[in-house]
ChimeraX commands (.cxc) that place a marker at each C-alpha (Angstrom):
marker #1 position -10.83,-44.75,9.33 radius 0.5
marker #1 position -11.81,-44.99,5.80 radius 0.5
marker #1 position -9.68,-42.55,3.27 radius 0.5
marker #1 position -12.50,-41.14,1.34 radius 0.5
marker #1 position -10.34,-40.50,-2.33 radius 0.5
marker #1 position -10.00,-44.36,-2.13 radius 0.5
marker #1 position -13.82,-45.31,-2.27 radius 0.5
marker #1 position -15.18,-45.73,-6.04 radius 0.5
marker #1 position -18.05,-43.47,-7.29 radius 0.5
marker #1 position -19.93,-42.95,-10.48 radius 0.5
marker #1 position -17.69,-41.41,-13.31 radius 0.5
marker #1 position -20.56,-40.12,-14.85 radius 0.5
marker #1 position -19.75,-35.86,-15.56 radius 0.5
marker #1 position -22.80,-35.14,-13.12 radius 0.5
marker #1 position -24.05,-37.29,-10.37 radius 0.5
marker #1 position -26.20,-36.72,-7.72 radius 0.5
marker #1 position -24.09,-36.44,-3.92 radius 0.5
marker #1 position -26.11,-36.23,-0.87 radius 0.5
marker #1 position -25.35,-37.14,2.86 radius 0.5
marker #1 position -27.64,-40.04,1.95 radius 0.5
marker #1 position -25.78,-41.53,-0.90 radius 0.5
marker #1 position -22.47,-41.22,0.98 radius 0.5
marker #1 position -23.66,-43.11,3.82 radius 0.5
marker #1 position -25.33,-45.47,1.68 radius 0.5
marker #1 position -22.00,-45.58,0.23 radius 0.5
marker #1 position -19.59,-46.05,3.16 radius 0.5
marker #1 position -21.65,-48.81,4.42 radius 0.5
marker #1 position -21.43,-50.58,1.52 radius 0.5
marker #1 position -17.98,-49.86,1.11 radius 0.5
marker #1 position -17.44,-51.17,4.65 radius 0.5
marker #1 position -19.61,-54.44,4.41 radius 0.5
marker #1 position -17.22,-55.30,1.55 radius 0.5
marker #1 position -14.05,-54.97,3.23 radius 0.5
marker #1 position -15.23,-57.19,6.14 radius 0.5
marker #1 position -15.93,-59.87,3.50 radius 0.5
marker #1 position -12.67,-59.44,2.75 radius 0.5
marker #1 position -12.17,-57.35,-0.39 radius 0.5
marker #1 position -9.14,-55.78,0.55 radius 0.5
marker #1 position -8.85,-53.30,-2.78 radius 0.5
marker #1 position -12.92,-51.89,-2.42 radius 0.5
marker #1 position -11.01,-49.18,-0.06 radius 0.5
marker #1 position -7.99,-47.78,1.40 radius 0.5
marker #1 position -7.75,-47.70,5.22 radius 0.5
marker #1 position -5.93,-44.94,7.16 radius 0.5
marker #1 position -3.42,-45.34,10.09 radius 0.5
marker #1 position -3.18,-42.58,11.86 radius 0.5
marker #1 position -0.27,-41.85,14.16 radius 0.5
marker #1 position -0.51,-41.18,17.70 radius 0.5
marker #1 position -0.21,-37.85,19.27 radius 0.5
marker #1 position 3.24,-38.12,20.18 radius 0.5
marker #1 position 4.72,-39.56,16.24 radius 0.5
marker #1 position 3.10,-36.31,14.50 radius 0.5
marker #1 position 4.39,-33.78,17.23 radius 0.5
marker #1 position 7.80,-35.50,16.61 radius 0.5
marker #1 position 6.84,-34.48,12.61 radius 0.5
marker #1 position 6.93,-30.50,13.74 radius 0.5
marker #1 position 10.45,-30.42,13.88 radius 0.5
marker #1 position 11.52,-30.84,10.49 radius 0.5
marker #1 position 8.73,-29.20,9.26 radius 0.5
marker #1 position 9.07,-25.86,11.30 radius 0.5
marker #1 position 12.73,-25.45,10.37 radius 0.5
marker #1 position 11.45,-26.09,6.33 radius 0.5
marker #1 position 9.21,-23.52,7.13 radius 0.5
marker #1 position 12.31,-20.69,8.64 radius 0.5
marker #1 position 14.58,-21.93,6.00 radius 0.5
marker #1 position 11.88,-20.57,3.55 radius 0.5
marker #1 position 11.81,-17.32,5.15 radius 0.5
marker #1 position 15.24,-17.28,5.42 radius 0.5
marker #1 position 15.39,-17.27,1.49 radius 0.5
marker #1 position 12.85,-14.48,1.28 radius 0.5
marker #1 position 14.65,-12.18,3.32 radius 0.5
marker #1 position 17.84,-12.85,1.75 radius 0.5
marker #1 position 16.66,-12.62,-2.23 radius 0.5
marker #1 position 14.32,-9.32,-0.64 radius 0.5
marker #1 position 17.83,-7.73,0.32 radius 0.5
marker #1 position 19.48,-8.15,-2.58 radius 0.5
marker #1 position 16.67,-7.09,-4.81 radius 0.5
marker #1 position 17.18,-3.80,-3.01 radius 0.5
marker #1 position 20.57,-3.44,-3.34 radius 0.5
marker #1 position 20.56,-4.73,-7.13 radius 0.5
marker #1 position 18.54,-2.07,-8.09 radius 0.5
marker #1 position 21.44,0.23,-6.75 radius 0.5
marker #1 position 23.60,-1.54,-8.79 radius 0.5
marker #1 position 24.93,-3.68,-6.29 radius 0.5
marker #1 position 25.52,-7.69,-7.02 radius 0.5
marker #1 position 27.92,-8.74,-4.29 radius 0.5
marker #1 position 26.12,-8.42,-0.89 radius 0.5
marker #1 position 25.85,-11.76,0.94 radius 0.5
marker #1 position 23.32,-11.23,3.59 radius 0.5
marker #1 position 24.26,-14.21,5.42 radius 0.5
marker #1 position 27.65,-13.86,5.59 radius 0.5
marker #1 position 28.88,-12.81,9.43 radius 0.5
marker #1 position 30.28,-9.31,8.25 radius 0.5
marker #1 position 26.54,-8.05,6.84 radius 0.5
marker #1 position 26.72,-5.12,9.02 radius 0.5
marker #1 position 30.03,-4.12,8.74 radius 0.5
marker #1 position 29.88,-4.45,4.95 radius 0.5
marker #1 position 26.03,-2.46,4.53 radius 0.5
marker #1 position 28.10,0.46,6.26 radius 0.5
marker #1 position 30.77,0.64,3.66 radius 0.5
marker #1 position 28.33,-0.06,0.24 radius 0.5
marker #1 position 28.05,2.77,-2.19 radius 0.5
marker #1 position 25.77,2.65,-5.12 radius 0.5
marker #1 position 26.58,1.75,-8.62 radius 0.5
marker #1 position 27.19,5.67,-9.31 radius 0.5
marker #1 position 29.71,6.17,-6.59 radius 0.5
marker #1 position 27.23,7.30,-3.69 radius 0.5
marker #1 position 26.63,6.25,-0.51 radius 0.5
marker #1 position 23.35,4.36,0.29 radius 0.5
marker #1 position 19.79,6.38,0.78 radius 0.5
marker #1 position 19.17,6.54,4.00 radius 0.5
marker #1 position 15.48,4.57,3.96 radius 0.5
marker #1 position 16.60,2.12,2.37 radius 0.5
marker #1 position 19.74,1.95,4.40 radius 0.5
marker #1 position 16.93,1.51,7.70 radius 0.5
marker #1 position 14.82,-0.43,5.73 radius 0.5
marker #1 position 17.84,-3.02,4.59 radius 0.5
marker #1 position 18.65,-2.86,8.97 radius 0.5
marker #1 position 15.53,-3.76,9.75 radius 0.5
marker #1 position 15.26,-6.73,7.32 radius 0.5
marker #1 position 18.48,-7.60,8.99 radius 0.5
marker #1 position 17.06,-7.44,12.17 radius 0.5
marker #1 position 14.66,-10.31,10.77 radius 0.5
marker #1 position 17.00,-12.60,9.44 radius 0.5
marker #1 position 19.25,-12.73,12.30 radius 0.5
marker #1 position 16.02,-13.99,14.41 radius 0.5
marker #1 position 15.67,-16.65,11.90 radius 0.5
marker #1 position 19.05,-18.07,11.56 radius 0.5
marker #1 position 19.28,-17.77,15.64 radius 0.5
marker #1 position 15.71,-20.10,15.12 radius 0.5
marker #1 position 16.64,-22.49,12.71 radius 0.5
marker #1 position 19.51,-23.36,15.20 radius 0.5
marker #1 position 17.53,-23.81,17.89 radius 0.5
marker #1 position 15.36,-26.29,15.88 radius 0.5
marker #1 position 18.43,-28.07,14.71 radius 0.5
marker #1 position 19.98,-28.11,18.16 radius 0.5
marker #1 position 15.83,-30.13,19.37 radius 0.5
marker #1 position 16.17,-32.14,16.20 radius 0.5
marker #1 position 19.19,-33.27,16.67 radius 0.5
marker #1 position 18.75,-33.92,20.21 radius 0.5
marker #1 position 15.52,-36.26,19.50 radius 0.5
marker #1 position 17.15,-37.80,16.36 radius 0.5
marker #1 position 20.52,-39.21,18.73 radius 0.5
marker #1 position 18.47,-39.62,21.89 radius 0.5
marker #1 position 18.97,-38.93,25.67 radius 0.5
marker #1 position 19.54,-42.70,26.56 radius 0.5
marker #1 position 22.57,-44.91,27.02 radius 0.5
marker #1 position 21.50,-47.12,23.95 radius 0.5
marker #1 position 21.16,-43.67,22.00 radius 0.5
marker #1 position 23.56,-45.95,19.31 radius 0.5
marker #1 position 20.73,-48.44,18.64 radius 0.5
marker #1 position 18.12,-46.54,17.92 radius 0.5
marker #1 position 16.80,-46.44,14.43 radius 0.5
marker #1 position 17.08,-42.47,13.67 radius 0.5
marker #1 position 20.61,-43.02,14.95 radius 0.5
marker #1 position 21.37,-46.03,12.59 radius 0.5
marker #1 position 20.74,-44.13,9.46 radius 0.5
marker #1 position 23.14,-41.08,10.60 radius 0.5
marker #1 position 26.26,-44.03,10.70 radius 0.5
marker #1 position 25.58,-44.07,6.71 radius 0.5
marker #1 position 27.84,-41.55,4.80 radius 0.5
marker #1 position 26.01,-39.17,2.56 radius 0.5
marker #1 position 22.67,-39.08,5.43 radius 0.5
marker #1 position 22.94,-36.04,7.13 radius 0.5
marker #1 position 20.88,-34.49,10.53 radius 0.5
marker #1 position 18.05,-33.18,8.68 radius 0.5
marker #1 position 17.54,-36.02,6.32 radius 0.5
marker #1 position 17.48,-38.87,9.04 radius 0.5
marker #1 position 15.09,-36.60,10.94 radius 0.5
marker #1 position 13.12,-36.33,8.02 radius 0.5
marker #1 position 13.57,-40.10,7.08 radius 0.5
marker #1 position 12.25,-41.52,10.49 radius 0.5
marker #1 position 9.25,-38.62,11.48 radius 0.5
marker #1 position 7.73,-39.00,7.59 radius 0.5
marker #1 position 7.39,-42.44,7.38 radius 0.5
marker #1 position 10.47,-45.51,8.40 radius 0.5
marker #1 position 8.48,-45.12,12.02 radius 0.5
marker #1 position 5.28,-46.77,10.50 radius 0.5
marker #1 position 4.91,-50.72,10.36 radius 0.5
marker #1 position 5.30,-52.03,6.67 radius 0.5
marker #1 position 4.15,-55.47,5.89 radius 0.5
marker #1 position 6.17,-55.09,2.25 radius 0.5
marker #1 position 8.41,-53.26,0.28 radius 0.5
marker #1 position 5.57,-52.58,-1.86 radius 0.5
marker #1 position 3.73,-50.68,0.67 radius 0.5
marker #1 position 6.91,-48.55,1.55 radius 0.5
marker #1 position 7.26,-47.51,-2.14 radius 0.5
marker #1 position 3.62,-46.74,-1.80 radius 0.5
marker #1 position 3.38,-44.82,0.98 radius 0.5
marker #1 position 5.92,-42.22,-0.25 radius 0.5
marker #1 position 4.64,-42.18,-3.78 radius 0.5
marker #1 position 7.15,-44.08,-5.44 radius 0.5
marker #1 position 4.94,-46.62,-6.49 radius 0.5
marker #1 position 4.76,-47.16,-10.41 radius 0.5
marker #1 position 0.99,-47.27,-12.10 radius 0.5
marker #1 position 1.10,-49.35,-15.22 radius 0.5
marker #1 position -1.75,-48.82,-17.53 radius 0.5
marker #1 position -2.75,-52.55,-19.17 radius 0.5
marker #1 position -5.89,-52.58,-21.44 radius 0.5
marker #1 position -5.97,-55.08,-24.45 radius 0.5
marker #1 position -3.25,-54.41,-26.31 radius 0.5
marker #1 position -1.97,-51.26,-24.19 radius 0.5
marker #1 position 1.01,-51.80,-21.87 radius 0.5
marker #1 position 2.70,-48.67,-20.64 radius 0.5
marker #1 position 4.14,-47.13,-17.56 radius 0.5
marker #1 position 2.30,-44.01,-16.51 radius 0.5
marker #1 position 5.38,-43.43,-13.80 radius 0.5
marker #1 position 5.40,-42.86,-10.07 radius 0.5
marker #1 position 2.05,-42.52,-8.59 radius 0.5
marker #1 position 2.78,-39.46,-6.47 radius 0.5
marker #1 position -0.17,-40.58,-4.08 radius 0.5
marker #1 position 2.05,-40.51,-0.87 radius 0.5
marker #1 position 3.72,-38.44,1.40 radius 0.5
marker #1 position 5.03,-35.25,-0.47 radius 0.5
marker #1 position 7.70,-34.28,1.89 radius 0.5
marker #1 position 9.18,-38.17,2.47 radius 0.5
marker #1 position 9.44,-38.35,-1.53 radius 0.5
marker #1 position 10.68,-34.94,-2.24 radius 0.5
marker #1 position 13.66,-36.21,0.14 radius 0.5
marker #1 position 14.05,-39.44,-1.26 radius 0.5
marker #1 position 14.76,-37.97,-4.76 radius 0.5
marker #1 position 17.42,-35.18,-2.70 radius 0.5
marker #1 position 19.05,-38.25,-1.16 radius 0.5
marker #1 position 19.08,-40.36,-4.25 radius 0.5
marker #1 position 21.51,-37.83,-5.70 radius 0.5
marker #1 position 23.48,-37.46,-2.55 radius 0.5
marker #1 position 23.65,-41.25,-2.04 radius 0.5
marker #1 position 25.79,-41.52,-5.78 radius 0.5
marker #1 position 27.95,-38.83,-4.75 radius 0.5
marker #1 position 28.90,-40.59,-1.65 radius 0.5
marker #1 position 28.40,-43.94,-1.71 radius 0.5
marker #1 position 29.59,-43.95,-5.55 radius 0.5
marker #1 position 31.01,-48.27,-5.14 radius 0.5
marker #1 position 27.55,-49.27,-3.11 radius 0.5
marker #1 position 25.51,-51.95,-4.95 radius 0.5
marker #1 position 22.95,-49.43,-5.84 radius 0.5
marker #1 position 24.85,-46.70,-7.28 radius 0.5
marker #1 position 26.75,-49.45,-9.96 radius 0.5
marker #1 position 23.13,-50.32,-10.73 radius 0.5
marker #1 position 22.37,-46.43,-11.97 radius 0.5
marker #1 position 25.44,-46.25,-13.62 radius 0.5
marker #1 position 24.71,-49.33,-15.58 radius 0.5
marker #1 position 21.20,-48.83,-16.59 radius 0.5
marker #1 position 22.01,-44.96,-17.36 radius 0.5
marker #1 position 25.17,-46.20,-19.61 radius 0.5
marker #1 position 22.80,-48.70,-21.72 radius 0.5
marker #1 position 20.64,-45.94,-22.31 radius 0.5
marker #1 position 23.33,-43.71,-23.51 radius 0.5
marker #1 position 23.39,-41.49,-20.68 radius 0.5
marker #1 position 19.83,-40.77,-21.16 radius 0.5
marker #1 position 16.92,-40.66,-18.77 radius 0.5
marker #1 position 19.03,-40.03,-15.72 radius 0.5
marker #1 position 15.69,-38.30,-13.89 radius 0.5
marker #1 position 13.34,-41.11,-14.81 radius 0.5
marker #1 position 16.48,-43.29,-13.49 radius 0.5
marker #1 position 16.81,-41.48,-10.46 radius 0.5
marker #1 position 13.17,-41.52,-9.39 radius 0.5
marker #1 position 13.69,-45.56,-9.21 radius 0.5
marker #1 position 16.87,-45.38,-7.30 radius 0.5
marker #1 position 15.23,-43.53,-4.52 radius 0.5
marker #1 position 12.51,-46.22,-4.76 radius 0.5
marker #1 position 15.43,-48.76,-4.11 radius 0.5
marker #1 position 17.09,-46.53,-1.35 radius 0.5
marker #1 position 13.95,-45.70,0.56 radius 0.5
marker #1 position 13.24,-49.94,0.85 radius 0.5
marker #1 position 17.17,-50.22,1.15 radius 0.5
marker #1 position 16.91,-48.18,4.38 radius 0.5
marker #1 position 13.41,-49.32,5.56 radius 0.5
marker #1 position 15.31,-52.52,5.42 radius 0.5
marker #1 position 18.69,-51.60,7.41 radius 0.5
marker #1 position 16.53,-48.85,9.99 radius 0.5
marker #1 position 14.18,-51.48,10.99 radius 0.5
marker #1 position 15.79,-54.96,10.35 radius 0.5
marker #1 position 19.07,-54.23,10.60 radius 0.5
marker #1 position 19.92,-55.16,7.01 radius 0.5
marker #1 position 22.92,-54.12,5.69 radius 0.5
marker #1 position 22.94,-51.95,2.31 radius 0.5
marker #1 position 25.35,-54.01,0.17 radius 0.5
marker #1 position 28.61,-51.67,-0.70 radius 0.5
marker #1 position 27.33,-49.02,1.91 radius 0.5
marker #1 position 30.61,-46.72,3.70 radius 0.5
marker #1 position 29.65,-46.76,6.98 radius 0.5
marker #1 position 31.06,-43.49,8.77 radius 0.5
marker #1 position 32.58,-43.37,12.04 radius 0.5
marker #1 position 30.86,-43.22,14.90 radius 0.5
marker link #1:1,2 radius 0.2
marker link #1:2,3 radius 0.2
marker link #1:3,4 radius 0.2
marker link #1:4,5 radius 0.2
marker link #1:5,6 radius 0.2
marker link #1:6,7 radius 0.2
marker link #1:7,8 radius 0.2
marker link #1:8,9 radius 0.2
marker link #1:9,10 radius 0.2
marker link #1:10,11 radius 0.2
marker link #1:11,12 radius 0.2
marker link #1:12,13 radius 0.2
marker link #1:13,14 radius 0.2
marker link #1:14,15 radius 0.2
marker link #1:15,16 radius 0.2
marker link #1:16,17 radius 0.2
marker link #1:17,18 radius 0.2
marker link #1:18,19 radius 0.2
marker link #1:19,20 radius 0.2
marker link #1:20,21 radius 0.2
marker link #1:21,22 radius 0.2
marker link #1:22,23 radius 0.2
marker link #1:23,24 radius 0.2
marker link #1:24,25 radius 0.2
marker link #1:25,26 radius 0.2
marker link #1:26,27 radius 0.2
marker link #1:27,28 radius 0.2
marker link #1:28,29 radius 0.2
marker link #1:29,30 radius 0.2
marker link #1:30,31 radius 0.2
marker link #1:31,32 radius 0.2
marker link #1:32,33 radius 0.2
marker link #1:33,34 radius 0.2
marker link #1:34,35 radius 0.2
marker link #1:35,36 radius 0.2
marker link #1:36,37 radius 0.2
marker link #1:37,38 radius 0.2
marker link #1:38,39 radius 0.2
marker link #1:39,40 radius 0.2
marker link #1:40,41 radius 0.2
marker link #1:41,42 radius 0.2
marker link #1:42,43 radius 0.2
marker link #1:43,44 radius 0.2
marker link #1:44,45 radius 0.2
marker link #1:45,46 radius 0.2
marker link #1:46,47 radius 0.2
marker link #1:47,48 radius 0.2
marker link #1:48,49 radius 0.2
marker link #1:49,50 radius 0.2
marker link #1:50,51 radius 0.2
marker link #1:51,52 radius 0.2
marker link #1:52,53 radius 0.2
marker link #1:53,54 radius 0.2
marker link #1:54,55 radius 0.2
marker link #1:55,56 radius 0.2
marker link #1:56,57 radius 0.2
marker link #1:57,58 radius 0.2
marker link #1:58,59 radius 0.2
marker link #1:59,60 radius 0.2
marker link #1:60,61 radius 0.2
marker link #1:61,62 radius 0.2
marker link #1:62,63 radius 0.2
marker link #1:63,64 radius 0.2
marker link #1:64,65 radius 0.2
marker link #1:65,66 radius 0.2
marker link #1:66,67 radius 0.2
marker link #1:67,68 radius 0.2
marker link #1:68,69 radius 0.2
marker link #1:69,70 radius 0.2
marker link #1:70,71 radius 0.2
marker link #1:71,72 radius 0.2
marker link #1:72,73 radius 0.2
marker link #1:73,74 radius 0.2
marker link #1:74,75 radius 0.2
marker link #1:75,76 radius 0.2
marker link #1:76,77 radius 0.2
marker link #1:77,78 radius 0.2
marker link #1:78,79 radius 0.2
marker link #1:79,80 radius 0.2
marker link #1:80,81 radius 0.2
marker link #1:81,82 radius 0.2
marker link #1:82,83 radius 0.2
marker link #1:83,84 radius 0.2
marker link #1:84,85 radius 0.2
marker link #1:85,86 radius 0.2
marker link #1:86,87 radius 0.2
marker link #1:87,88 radius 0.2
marker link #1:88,89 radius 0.2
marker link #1:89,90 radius 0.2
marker link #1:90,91 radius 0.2
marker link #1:91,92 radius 0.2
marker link #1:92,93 radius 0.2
marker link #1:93,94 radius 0.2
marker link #1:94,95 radius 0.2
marker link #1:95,96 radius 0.2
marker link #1:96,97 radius 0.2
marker link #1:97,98 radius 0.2
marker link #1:98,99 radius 0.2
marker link #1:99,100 radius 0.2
marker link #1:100,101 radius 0.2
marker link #1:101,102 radius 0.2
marker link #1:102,103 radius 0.2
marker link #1:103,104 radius 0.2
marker link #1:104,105 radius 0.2
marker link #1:105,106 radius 0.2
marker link #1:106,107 radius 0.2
marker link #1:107,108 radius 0.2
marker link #1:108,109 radius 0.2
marker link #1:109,110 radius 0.2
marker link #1:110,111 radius 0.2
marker link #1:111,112 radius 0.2
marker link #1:112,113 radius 0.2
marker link #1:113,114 radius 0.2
marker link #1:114,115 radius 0.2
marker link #1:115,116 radius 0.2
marker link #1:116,117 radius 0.2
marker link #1:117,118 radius 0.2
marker link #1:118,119 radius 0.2
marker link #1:119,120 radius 0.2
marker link #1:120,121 radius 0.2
marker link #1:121,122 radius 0.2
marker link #1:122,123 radius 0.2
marker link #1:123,124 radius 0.2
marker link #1:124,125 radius 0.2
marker link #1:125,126 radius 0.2
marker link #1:126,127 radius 0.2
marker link #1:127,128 radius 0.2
marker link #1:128,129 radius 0.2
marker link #1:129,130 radius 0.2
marker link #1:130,131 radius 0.2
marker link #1:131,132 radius 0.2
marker link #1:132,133 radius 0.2
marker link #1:133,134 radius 0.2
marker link #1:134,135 radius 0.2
marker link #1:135,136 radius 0.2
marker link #1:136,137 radius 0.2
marker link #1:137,138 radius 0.2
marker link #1:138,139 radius 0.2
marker link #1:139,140 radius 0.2
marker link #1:140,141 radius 0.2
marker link #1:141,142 radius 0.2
marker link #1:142,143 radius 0.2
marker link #1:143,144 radius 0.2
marker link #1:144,145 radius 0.2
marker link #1:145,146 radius 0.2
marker link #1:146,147 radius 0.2
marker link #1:147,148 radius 0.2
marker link #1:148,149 radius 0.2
marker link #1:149,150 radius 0.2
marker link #1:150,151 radius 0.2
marker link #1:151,152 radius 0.2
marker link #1:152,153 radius 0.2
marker link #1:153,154 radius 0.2
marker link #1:154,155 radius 0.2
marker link #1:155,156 radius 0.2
marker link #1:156,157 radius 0.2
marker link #1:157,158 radius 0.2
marker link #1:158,159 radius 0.2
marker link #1:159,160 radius 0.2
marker link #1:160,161 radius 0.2
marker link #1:161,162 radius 0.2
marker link #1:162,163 radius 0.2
marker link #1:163,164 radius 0.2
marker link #1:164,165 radius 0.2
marker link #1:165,166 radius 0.2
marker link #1:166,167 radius 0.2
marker link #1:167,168 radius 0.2
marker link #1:168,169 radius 0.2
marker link #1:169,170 radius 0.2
marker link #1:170,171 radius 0.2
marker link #1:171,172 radius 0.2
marker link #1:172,173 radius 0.2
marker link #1:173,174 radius 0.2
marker link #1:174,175 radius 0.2
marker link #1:175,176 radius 0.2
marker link #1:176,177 radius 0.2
marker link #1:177,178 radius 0.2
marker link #1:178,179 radius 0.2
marker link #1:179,180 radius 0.2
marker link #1:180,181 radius 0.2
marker link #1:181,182 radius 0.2
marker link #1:182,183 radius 0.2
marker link #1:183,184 radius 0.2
marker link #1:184,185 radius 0.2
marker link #1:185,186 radius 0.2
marker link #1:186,187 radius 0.2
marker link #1:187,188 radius 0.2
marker link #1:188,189 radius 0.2
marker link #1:189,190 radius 0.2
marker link #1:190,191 radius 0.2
marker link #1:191,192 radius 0.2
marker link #1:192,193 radius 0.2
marker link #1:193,194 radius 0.2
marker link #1:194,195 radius 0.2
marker link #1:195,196 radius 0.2
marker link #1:196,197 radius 0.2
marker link #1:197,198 radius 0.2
marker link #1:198,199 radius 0.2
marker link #1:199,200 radius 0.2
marker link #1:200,201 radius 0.2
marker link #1:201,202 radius 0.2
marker link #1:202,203 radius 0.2
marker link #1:203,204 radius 0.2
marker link #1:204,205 radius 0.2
marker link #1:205,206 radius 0.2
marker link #1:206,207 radius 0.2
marker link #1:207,208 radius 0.2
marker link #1:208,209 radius 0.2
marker link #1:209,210 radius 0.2
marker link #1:210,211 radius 0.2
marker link #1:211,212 radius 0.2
marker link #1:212,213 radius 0.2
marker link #1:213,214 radius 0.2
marker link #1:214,215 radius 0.2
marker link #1:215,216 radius 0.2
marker link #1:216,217 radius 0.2
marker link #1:217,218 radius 0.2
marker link #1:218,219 radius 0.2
marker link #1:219,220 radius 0.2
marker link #1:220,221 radius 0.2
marker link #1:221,222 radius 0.2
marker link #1:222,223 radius 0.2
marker link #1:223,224 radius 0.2
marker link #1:224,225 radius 0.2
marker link #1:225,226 radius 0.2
marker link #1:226,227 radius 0.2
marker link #1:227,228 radius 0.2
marker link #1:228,229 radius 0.2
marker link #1:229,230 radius 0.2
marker link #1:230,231 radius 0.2
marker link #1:231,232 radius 0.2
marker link #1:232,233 radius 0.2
marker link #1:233,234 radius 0.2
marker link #1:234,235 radius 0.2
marker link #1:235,236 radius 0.2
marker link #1:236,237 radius 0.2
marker link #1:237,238 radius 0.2
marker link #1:238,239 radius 0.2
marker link #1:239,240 radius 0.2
marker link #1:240,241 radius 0.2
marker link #1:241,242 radius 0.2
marker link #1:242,243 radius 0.2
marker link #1:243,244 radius 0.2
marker link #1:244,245 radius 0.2
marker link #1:245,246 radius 0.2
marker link #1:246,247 radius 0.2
marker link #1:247,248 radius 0.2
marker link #1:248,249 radius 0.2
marker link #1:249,250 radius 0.2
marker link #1:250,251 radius 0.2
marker link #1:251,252 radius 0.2
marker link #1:252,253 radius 0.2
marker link #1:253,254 radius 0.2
marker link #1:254,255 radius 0.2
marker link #1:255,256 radius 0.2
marker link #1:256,257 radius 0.2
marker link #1:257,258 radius 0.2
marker link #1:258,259 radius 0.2
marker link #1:259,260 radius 0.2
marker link #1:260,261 radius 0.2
marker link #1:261,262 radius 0.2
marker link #1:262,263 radius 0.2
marker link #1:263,264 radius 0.2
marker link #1:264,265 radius 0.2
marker link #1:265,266 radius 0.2
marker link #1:266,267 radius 0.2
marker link #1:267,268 radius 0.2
marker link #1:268,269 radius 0.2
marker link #1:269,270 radius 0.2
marker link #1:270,271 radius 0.2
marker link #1:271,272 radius 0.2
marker link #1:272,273 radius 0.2
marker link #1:273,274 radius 0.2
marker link #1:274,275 radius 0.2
marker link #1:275,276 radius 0.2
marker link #1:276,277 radius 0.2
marker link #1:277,278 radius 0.2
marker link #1:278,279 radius 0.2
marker link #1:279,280 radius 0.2
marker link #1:280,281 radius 0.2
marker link #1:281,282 radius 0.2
marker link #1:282,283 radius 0.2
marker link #1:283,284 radius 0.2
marker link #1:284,285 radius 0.2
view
């Protein structure tokens, strides 16, 4: 399976495309990479059936968190423009306390908006009873039904302080399941590959190529932050804190963005291999 954005075409501003020329294309394309030209395109490896049903998990309770956060900033945009500011929707006492509010002018609330706040409620409450059932299946495949639950790899990276639930979930469905033959291709693969741009006397750094998978980087960059508040003495936090202190304290998000780099192959390393991360609390089991 040939990824198509990998193939190289004229850059010409118009060109002519036709079912023809692509064909014409891929089979040159292919005949080339069975010589052995390994960068005239980009194979895929797709996963089987069961590895991106496994995916749905984390990516259905992404989706109710999200809905969750529209219902809650849609209630309090109603109630701010009564001149109310502290309603927490999610707090457990939400219908106790929408009883006793009273407007910014000393009334008590309209009575549509009152139904209309009750009904939004009603919402919400079906959410947060879905997102635990997803967490209660996530964790549930994450730990495993098995006596060797403890050796599994999703399992591993929950013994590491500073991974949570979600997070190894996320970690292991996205992308530490796939076979790697480098570290190279692991950066890669969640976009955390640099692109240097060499021509003549031009040599710059153009930055992460942001070609992978969105959701595995966006994670790596929450758990890069996470992993210095927790693991502050590891090997790869002192590393931050000395290339961010001989910059001055500058460029702590360009820093960051290569310390998730170095976790992501740090844990493709210890998930997989068994590698330990040097300076890494371990918590208990």
């Amino acid at each position: 399976m040939v990824d198509p954005a990998s193939i190289a075409v004229s850059r010409r501003c118009r060109r002519a495309k036709t079912d023809k020329i692509d064909g014409e294309a891929l089979v040159r394309t292919l005949l080339a990479y069975k010589r052995g030209e390994p960068r005239v395109c980009a194979m895929v490896r797709a996963p089987t059936p069961e590895e991106e049903d496994r995916r749905r998990i984390s990516r259905e309770r992404k989706t109710l968190t999200a809905e969750r956060i529209q219902h809650v900033n849609r209630i309090k945009g109603l109630l701010f423009a009564q001149g109310i500011g502290d309603y927490e929707p999610l707090h457990r006492d939400r219908r106790s306390r929408l009883d006793a509010l009273t407007t910014g002018d000393g009334r008590p609330l309209p009575v549509h908006l009152k139904a209309q706040i009750s009904r939004e409620l009603d919402r919400l409450e079906l959410l947060l009873e879905q997102i635990r059932a997803v967490e209660a299946e996530r964790d549930a495949v994450l730990i495993g039904a098995d006596d060797h639950a403890s050796d599994q790899p999703s399992a591993l990276l929950l013994r590491l302080k500073g991974v949570g639930s979600e997070a190894a979930a996320l970690l292991w469905a996205e992308g530490l399941f796939r076979t790697f033959c480098n570290r190279r291709q692991v950066a890669a693969y969640a976009g955390l590959a640099p692109t240097p741009w060499k021509s003549g006397s031009v040599d710059r750094e153009q930055g992460v190529s942001k070609a992978g998978n969105p959701r595995l980087r966006t994670t790596m960059i929450q758990l890069a932050w996470l992993w210095l508040r927790h693991q502050p003495r590891s090997a790869l936090s002192l590393w931050f804190q000395e290339r961010v202190q001989r910059n001055g304290g500058r460029l702590k998000k360009p820093m960051i963005v290569a310390l998730a780099r170095k976790l992501l192959i740090a844990l493709w390393k210890y998930a997989t291999a068994g590698v330990a991360i040097e300076g890494a609390v371990m918590t208990q089991a």
